[in-house]
C-alpha positions in Angstrom: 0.0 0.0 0.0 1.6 3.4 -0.7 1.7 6.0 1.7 -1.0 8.0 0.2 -3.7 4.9 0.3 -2.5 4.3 3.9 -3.2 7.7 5.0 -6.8 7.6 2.9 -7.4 4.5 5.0 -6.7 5.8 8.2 -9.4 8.1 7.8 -11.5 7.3 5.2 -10.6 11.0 3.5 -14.0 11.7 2.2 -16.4 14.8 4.0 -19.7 15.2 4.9 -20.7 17.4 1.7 -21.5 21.0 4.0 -25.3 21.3 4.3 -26.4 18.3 2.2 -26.7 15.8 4.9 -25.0 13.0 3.3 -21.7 11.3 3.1 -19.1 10.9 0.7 -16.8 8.2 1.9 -17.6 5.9 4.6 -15.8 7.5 7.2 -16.8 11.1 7.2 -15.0 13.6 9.2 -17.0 14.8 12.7 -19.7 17.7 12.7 -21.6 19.4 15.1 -24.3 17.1 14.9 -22.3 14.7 15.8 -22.1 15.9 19.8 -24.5 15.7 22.1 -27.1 18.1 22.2 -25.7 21.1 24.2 -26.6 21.3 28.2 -25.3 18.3 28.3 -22.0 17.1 30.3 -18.7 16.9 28.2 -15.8 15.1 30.5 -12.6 15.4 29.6 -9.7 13.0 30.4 -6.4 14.8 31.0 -7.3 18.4 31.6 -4.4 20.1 31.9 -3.0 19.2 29.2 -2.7 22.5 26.7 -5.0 21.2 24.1 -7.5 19.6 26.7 -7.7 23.5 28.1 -8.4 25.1 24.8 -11.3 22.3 24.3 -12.7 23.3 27.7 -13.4 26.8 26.9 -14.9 25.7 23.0 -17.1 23.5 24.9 -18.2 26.0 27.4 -18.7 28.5 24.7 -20.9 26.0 23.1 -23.5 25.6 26.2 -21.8 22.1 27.2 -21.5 21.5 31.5 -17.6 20.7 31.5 -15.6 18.4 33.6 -12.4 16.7 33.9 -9.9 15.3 36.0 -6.0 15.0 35.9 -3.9 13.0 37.0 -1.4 15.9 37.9 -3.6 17.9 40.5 -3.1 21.4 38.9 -5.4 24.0 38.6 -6.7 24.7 35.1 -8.1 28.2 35.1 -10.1 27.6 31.9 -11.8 24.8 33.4 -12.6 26.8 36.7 -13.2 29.7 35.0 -16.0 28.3 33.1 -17.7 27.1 35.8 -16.4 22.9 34.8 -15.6 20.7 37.7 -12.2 19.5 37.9 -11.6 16.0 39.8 -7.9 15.3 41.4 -7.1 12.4 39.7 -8.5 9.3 37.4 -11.6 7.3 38.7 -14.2 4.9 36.7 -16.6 6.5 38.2 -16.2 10.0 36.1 -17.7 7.7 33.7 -21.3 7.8 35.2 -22.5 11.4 34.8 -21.2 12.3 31.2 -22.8 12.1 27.6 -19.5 12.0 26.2 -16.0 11.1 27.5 -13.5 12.9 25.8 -9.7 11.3 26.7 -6.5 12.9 25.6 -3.8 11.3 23.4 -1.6 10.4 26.7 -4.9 8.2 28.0 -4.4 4.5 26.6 -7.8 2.5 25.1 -7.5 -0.1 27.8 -7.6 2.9 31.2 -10.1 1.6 34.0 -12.0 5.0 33.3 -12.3 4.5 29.8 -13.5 0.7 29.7 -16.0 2.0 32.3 -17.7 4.3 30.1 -17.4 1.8 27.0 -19.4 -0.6 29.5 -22.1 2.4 30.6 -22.2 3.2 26.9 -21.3 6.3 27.1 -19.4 7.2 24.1 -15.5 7.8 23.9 -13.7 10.2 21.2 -10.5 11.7 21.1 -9.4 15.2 21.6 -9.0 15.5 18.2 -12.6 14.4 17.3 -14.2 16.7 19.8 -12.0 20.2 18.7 -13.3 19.0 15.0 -17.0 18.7 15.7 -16.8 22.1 17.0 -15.2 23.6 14.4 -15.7 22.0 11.0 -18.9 23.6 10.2 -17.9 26.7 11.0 -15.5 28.9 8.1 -12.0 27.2 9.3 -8.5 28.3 8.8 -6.3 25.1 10.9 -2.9 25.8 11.3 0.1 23.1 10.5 3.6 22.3 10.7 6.4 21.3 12.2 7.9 24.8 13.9 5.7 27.6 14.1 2.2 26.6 14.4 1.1 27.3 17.9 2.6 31.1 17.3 1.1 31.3 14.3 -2.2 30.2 15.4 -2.6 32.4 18.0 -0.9 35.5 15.8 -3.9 34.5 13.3 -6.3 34.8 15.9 -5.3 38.2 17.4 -5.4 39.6 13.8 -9.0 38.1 13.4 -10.2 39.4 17.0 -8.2 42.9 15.6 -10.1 42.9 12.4 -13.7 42.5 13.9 -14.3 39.0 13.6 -14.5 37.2 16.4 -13.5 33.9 16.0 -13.3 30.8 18.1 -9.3 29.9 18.3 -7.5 27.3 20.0 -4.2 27.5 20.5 -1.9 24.7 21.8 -0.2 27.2 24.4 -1.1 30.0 27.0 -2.3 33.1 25.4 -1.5 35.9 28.3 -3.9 38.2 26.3 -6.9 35.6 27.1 -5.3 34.2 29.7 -6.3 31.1 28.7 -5.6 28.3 25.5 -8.9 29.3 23.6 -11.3 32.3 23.3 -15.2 31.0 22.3 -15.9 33.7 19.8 -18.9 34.9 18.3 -18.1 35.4 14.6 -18.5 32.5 12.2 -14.7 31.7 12.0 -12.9 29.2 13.9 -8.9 29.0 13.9 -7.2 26.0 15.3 -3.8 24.6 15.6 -3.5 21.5 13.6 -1.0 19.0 14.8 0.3 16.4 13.1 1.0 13.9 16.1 -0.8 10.9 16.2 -2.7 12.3 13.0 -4.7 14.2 14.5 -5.2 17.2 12.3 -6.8 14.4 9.7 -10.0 14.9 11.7 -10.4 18.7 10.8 -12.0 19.9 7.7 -10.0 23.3 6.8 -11.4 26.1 4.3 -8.1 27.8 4.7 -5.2 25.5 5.5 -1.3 26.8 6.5 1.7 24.8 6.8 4.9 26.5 8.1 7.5 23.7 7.5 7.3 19.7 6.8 10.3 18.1 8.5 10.7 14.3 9.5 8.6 14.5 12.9 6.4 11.4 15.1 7.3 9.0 12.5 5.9 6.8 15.4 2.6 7.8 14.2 3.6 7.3 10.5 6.3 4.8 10.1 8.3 6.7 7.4 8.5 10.6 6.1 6.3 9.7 3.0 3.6 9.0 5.4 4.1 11.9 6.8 4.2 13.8 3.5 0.8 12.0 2.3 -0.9 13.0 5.6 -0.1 16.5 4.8 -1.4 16.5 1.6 -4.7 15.1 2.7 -4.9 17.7 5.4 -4.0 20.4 3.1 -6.1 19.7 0.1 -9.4 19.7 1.7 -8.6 23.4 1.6 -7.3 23.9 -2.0 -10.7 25.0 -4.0 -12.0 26.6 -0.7 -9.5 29.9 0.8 -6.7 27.6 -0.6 -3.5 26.5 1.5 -0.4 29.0 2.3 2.8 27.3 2.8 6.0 28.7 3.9 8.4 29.6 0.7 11.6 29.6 3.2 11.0 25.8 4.1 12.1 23.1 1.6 9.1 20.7 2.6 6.1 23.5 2.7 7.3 24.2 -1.0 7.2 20.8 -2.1 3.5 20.5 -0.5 2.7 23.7 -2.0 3.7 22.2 -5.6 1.7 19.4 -5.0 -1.4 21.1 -4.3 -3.9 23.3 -6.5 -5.1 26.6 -4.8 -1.9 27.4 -3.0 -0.2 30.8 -2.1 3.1 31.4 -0.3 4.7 33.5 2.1 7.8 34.3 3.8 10.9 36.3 3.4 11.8 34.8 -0.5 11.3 37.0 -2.9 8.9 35.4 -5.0 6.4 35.1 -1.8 2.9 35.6 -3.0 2.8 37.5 0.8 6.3 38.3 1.4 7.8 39.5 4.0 10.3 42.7 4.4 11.5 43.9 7.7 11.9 47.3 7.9 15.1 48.0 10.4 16.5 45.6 12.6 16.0 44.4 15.8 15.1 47.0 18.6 17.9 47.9 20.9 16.4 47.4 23.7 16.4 43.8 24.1 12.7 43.9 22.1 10.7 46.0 24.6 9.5 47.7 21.6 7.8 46.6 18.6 9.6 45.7 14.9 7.8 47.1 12.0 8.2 45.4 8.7 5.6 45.3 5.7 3.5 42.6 4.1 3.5 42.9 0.2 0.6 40.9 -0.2 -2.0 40.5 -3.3 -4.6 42.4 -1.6 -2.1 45.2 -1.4 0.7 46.6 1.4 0.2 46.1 4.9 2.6 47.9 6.9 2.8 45.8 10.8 4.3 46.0 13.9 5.4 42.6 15.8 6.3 43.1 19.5 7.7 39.6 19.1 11.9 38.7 18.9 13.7 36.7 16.0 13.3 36.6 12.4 11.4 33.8 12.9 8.5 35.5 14.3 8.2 37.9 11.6 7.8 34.9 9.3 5.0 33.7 11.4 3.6 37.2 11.4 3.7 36.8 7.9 1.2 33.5 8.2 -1.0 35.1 10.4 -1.7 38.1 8.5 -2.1 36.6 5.2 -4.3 34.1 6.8 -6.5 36.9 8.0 -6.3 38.6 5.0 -7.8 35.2 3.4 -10.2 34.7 6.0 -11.9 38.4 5.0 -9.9 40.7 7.6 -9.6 44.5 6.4 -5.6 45.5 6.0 -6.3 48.6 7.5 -7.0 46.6 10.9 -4.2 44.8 10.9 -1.4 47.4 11.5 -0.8 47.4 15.2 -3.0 43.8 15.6 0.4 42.1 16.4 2.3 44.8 18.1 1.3 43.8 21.7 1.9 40.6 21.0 5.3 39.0 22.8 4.8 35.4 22.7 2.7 32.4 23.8 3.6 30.7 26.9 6.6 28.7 26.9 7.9 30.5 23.1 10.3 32.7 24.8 8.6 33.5 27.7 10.3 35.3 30.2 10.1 34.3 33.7 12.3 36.8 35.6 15.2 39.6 35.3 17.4 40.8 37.6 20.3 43.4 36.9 22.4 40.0 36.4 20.0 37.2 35.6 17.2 36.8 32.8 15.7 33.5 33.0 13.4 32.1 29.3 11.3 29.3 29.1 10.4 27.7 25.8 9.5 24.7 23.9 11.8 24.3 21.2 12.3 20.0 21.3 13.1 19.9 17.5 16.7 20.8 16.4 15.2 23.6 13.6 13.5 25.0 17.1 16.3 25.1 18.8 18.4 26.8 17.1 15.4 29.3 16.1 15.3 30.0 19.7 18.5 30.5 20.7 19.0 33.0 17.7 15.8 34.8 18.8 16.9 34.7 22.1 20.2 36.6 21.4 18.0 39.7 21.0 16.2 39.5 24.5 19.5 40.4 26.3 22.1 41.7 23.7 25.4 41.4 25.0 24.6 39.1 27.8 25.7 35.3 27.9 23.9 32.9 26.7 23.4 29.8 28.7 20.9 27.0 26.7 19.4 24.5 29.5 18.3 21.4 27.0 15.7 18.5 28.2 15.9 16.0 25.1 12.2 14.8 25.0 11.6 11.3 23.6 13.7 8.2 23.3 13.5 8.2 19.5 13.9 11.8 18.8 16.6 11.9 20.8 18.4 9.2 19.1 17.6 10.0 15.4 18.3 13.8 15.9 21.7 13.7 18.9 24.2 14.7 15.9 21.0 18.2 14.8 20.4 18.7 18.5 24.3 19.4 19.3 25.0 21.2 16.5 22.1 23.4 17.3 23.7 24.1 21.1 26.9 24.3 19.8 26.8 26.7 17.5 23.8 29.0 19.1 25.2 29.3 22.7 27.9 30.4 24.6 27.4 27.5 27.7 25.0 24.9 26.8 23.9 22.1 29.3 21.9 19.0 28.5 19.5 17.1 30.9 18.6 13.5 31.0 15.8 12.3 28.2 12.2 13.0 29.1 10.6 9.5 28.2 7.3 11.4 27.8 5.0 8.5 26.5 8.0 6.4 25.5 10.1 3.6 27.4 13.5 4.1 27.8 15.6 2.5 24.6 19.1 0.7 25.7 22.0 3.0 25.1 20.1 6.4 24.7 20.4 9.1 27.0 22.0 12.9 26.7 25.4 11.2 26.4 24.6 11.2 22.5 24.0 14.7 22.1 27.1 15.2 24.3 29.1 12.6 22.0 27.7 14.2 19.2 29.0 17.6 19.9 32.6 16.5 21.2 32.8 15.7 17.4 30.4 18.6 15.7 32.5 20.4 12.9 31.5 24.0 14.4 33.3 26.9 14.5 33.9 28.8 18.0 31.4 26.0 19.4 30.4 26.3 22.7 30.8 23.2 25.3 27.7 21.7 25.8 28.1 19.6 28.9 25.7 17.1 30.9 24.3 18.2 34.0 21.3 18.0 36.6 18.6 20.2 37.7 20.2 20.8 41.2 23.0 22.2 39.4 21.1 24.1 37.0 19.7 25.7 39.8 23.0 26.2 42.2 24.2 27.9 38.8 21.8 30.5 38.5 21.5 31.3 42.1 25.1 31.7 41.9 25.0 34.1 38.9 22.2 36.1 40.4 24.7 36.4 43.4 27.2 38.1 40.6 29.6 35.7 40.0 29.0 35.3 36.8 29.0 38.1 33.5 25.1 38.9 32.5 23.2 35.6 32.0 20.4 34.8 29.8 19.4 31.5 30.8 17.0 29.8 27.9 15.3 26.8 29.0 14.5 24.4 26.4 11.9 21.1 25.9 8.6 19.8 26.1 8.9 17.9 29.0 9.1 18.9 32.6 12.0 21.4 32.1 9.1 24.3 32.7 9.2 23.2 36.4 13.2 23.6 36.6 12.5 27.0 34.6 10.6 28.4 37.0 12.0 27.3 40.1 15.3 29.2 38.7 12.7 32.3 38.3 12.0 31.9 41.8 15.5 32.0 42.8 16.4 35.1 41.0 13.2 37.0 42.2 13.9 36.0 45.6 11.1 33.3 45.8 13.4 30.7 46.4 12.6 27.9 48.5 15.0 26.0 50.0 
């Protein structure tokens, strides 16, 4: 079977044809219909998870009675804000109440709570399944790729909300703005994240699809990169005789989706962008307390824009977003100062605390392109200032395929670069692969001036930036890296330099 048929298969790749009622393929893609009837309770399996909190607030904004529980034991402001119930912890009997369970991609088929509502009859989707049967009858614009997309999304939703039409977002990170994963909106426009893991943006039906770079990513879920490349294409095309797709002309994979595809446009800094990109000055001074302006020559005409966001990279994801907006009906005269508040998502460069001596960044670069983004971004937060990179590998089999990428990244983007043990995440350990291979890897990385990147632990992460806070070390910008639990070591070295340390 070739990889296209196997992605067909997975899915079935045929839509409900919009407003006809019937079904073109024998596994249609999810619709509103397909939920219970609102007033009705929605429970969710693994709350605090980022894109578990964006579905909260959909649901809520929907009329649904939310709960959930977690296993953590966290807050979740946008399920307590809502007015959901959140349980402490996994028990069958959250399976007695609902008219839909809702489990996360970290909650196996086989958990006690999940054979209990199978038993009760009550039915059980995927995340992915619910955030599409909100969305996919509304006019959709889903967000893909493997860097970028949870800036972009949200950037596309501010520029929306800016332009006057209030759409429902989801966003697979903490929007300070909202102060929350999601807004509900009003408006008829929905715009979503669309990740690829565990083929999950194959449930959503986009009008207007983006895709910011295709790069060899969860071949766990795919089993080889032309899987991968199929998926995207399936994902992508729904969109191509609706608002079309928009790909990213600076990334080798978007192009070659983008030549694959009818109904495309691209955008980016190359010159032959249909929306390109031209920055107008360089980075502020200041460490990027005030906004960049740049321009976006764009078929609809010049949009002039301010981004309060660091790194070239961002611009190219403003880019995205406002074309997207443009595409999705947005006025360009709205669209001038829609990003220039806008200083990241939580966890993409977010900035924890400063001192005189100490700035401490948390992000979530776990892919070699994003670390290496990051640490050039992050060059511009504290010009002048050493830069420390504090790396948590995250998966066995990332980890192993990318060691050589990952210390190249560290070794040629920081001054100091430390690396922390492998965060299994859903994965057992593999024999033989722990930081040591990135560390191996770098003792042999053909980089000029590279910087040492050493192994180390969190306790003496932590000793190290209580020390430089103390001043006895040069200015410190110490970047955080990874999608596991490195957040927690992030802000516990926050704490230290504001003087919330706890012993």
């Amino acid at each position: 079977m070739s990889a296209e048929a196997a992605v067909q298969a997975f899915d079935g790749w045929g839509r409900e044809a919009r407003g006809s009622g019937r079904s073109w393929a024998p596994h249609r893609l999810p619709r509103s219909a397909d939920l219970p009837a609102p007033g009705s309770e929605v429970h969710l399996m693994g709350a605090a998870g980022a894109g578990m909190r964006a579905l909260a607030v959909l649901l809520a904004g929907a009329g649904y009675r939310v709960s959930g529980c977690d296993r953590s034991g966290g807050p979740v402001e946008e399920m307590t804000g809502t007015g959901g119930r959140l349980d402490d912890g996994h028990d069958a009997t959250h399976a007695e109440g609902p008219a839909l369970l809702v489990r996360s991609s970290a909650v196996p088929e086989d958990h006690p709570e999940v054979l209990a509502a199978r038993r009760l009859g009550v039915p059980v989707w995927r995340r992915a399944r619910a955030l599409a049967a909100l969305v996919n009858d509304r006019t959709l614009a889903a967000v893909s790729g493997t860097h970028g997309k949870t800036t972009i999304t949200a950037m596309t939703a501010l520029a929306a909300e800016a332009a006057g039409l209030d759409p429902a977002a989801a966003v697979g990170g903490r929007l300070p703005t909202w102060g929350s994963h999601a807004r509900s909106g009003g408006g008829r426009v929905a715009i979503v994240e669309a990740d690829e893991f565990d083929r999950s943006f194959l449930e959503l039906d986009p009008d207007l699809a983006v895709v910011s770079a295709v790069e060899e990513e969860h071949l766990e879920s795919y089993g080889s990169v032309e899987a991968l490349e199929a998926a995207y294409r399936t994902f992508a095309g729904r969109a191509s005789s609706r608002l079309g797709v928009l790909w990213c002309a600076d990334e080798p994979g978007a192009r070659a989706l983008g030549a694959a595809l009818r109904g495309t446009a691209s955008y980016g800094f190359a010159a032959g962008a249909d929306y390109r990109v031209e920055p107008v000055g360089g980075e502020p001074e200041d460490g990027g307390a005030a906004p960049r302006r740049a321009r976006l020559h764009a078929p609809e005409g010049e949009v002039p824009f301010r981004l309060g966001a660091p790194g070239a990279h961002n611009l190219q994801n403003a880019g995205a977003a406002l074309a997207a907006a443009l595409r999705l009906g947005a006025d360009a005269a709205d669209l001038e100062d829609a990003l220039s508040e806008f200083t990241g998502v939580a966890r993409r460069l977010q900035r924890l605390a400063a001192s005189d001596r100490v700035l401490v960044v948390d992000d979530y670069a776990h892919h070699p392109t994003e670390v290496a983004a990051s640490l050039a971004a992050a060059r511009h937060l504290a010009p002048g200032a050493r830069l420390v990179a504090v790396f948590q590998p995250h998966l066995y089999t990332r980890t192993r395929r990318f060691a050589a990428e990952f210390a190249a990244a560290l070794a040629g983007g920081a001054d100091l670069a430390f690396v922390l043990p492998v965060y299994g995440a859903r994965e057992v350990p593999i024999e033989g692969v722990d930081a040591s291979l990135v560390l191996r890897a770098a003792s042999v990385a053909p980089v000029t001036d590279a910087a040492p990147v050493e192994e180390t632990s969190a306790e003496e992460v932590l000793d190290l930036v209580r020390a430089a806070a103390a001043g006895q070390s040069p200015r410190t910008l110490f970047l955080f890296m990874g999608a596991g639990d490195i957040t927690e070591l992030a802000h516990a070295c926050a704490g230290a330099v504001s003087g919330r340390d706890v012993p």
